[in-house]
N, C-alpha and C positions, 0 to 999 in steps of 0.2 A: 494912744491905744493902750487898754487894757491888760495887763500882763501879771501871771503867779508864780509864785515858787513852791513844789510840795515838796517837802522831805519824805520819806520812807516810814519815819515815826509819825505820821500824819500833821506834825508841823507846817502851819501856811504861812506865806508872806506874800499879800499883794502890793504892788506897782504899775510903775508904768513901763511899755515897752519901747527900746531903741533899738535899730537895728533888724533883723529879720523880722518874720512873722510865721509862728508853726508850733512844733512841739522841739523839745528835746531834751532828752533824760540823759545822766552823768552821776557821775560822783561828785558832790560838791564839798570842797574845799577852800581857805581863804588865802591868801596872799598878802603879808605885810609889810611888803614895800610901796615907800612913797613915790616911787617916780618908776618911769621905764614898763608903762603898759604895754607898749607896743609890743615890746620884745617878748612879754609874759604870753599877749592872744597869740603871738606868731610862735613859740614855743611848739616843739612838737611832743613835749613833754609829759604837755596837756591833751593829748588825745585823751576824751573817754572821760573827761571834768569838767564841770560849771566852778568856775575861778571867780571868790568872791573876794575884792579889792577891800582890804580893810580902810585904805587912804577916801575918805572921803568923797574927795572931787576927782573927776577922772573926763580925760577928754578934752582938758583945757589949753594942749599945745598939738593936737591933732595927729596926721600918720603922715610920715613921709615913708620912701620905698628903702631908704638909704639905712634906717635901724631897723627892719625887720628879720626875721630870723631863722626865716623861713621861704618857703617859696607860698604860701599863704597859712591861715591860720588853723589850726588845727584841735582847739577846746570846744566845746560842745556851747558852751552859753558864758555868759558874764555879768554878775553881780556887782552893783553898784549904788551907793548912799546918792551921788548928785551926780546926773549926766553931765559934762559942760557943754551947753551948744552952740557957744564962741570960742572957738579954736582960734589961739596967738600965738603965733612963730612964725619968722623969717620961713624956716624950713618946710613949714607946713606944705603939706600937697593937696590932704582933703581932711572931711572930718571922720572922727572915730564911729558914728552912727553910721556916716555913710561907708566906711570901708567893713563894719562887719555884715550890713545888709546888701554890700557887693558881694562879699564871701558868706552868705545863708547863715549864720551865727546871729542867735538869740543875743540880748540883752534885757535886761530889769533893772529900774531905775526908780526909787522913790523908798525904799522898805529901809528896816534898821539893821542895816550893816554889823552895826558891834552888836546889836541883840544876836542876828545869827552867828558871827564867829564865837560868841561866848558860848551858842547852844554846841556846836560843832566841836569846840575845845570841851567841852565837858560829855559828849556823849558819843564822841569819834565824828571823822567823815562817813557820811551815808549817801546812799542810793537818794536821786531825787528828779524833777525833772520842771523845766520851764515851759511853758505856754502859754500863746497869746489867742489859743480857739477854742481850747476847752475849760471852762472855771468852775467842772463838776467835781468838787473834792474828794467824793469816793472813788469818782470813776479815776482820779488822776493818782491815787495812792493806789489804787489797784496795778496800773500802769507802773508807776516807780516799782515796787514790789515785782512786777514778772522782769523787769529790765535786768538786766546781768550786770554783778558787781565786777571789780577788776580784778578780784583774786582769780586766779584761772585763767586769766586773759591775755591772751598774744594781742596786741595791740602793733606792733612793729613790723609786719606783715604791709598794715594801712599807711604806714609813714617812711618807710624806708623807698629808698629810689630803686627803679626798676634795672636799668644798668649803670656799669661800671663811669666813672668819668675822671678826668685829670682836673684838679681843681688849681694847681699849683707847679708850675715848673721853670724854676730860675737856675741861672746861671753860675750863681755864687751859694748853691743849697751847703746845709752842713750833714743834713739828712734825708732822708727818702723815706715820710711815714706811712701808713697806709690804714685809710678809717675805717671801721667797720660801720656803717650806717645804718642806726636803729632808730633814725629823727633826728641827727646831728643839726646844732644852733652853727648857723653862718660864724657868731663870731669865734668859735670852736679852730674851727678852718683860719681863718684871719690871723688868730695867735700863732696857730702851726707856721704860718708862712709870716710873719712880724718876728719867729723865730728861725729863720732859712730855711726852712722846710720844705722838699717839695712834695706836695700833699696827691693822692690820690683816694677817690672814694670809691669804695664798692658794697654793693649789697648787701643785707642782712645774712640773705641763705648763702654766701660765699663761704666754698668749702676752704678748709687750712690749704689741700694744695693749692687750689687757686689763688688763694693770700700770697703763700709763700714764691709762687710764678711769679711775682711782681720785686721779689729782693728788696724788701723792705727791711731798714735800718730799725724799726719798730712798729708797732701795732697800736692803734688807739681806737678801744672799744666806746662808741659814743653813750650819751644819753640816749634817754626816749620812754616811752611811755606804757605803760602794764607794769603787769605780773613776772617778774626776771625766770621765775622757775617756768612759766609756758612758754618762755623761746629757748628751748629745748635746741632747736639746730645750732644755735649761735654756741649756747655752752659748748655745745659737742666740738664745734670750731676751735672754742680758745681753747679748750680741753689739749688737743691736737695740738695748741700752738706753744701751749705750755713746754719752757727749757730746749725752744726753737729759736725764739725770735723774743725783745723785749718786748712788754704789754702793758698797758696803761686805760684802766677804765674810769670814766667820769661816771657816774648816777646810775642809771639801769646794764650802764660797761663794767661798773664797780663790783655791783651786784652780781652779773654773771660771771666777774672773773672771780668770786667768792664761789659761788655754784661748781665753777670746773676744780675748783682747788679743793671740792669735796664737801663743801659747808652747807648751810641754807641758811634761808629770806626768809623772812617776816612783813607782816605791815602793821605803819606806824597806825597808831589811834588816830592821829589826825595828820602825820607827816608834816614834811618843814618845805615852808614854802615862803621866802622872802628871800631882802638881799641884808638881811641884817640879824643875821643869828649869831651870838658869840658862842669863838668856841676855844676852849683852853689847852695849850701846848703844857701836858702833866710834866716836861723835863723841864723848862725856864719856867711855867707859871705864867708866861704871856700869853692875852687874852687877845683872839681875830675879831673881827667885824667878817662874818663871810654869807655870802652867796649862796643858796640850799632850797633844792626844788625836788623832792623826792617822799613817796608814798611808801617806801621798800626800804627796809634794812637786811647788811647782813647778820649775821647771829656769829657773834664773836666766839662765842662759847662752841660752838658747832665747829669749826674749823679744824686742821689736824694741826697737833701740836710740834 
């Protein structure tokens, strides 16, 4: 089946379609890691993105239930240079076609990959949208253009779990942390409890008191996906939780605990999104390999001194 990508700047890329069949507009952005798709479409990070895999080949060791990262997938579409439609691995349960057209998620398969990440590194991530029903390209640039960017965007409302649950409760804990859940990755949780932790999740809109009703040894404000300044309730949370209780934000958590300490956010041109960004420790001069999935910075310079 037939399938397009429109960018916003009227840029087209035709292919072919995997997976769903429909429309769906996003932010598209790329991803340059070679391995560990699963975890990327089950991110809930990606709410509100078309993830466009810089790695070539994709889909060649299939989905099992055991790395995903999510409770399903939560990216709007997915970009790729070669679908593989022989899936190899012991672990395998099904293939990657079939599990995003069980979960209504677009795919496109056939176009040049590094043509659009080079356009995207040089002109930002933009508004854009995939479908496999309509191939009128005005009508579909019209479309992208009324679609809403992700500045402004509560996104964490759509991805956050509705109530509280105990994810973790052993017997030899060393601490009692407690998530705030704004799209939190399973293996987030995993670590917590791989470190004695007994973990508890609760909602986004949880107020401080009700944080702090639970005596928690710490706070970990999760990942997740938007605009850190429209979830306005959560700042106001850690705001409250500020020189109460310790606090620890990963990604969109980071970002808002910069927001309640007074600062502001920004977004990137293109954001960092792979598992391979070096990054430099300025006091030894050692250089990481690290991990980085984020559209949002804080503004160092904004902060109180």
């Amino acid at each position: 089946m037939q399938a397009v990508l429109v960018l916003e700047d009227g840029t087209i890329f035709k292919g072919q379609s995997f997976g769903s069949s429909g429309e769906a507009p996003g932010e598209v952005v790329f991803n340059t890691s070679m391995a560990g798709y699963q975890e990327i479409i089950t991110d809930p990070s990606y709410k509100g993105q078309i993830v466009t895999m810089t790695y070539p080949l994709i889909g060649n060791y299939g989905i099992n239930q055991e790395d995903v990262e999510s409770r399903r997938p939560f990216l709007e579409g997915l970009v790729v240079k070669e679908y593989s439609k022989i899936a190899s691995n012991w672990r395998k349960e099904q293939g990657l076609g079939e599990y995003l057209k069980e979960n209504n998620i677009l795919g496109i398969e056939g176009i040049d990959t590094r043509a659009l990440t080079l356009h995207i590194r040089e002109q930002g991530a933009m508004k854009a949208i995939l479908s496999t029903v309509d191939f009128d390209e005005s009508s579909l640039v019209d479309k992208v253009r009324l679609s809403r960017g992700l500045v402004g965007l509560d996104l964490v409302k759509e991805v956050t779990i509705p109530k509280k649950y105990v994810y973790a409760q052993i017997k030899d804990a060393k601490f009692k942390v407690v998530v705030l859940d704004c799209g939190v990755k399973y293996n987030i949780l995993r670590e917590l409890l791989r470190h004695k932790c007994n973990v508890t999740v609760l909602p986004a809109r949880t107020t401080a008191k009700e944080v702090l009703s639970n005596y928690p040894d710490g706070v970990l404000l999760s990942n997740g996906p938007g605009d850190p300044a429209a979830v306005d309730y959560v700042v106001k949370t850690v705001a409250e939780l500020i020189g109460r209780v310790p606090i620890f934000g990963i990604c969109l958590g980071h970002q808002m605990l910069g927001l309640a300490l007074g600062g502001k956010t920004y977004k990137l041109k293109f954001g960092h999104h792979g598992a391979n960004h070096p990054v430099k420790d300025l006091r030894t001069g050692k250089v990481y390999i690290t991990s980085q999935n984020h559209g949002f910075c804080v503004d160092i310079d904004s902060l109180p001194k």
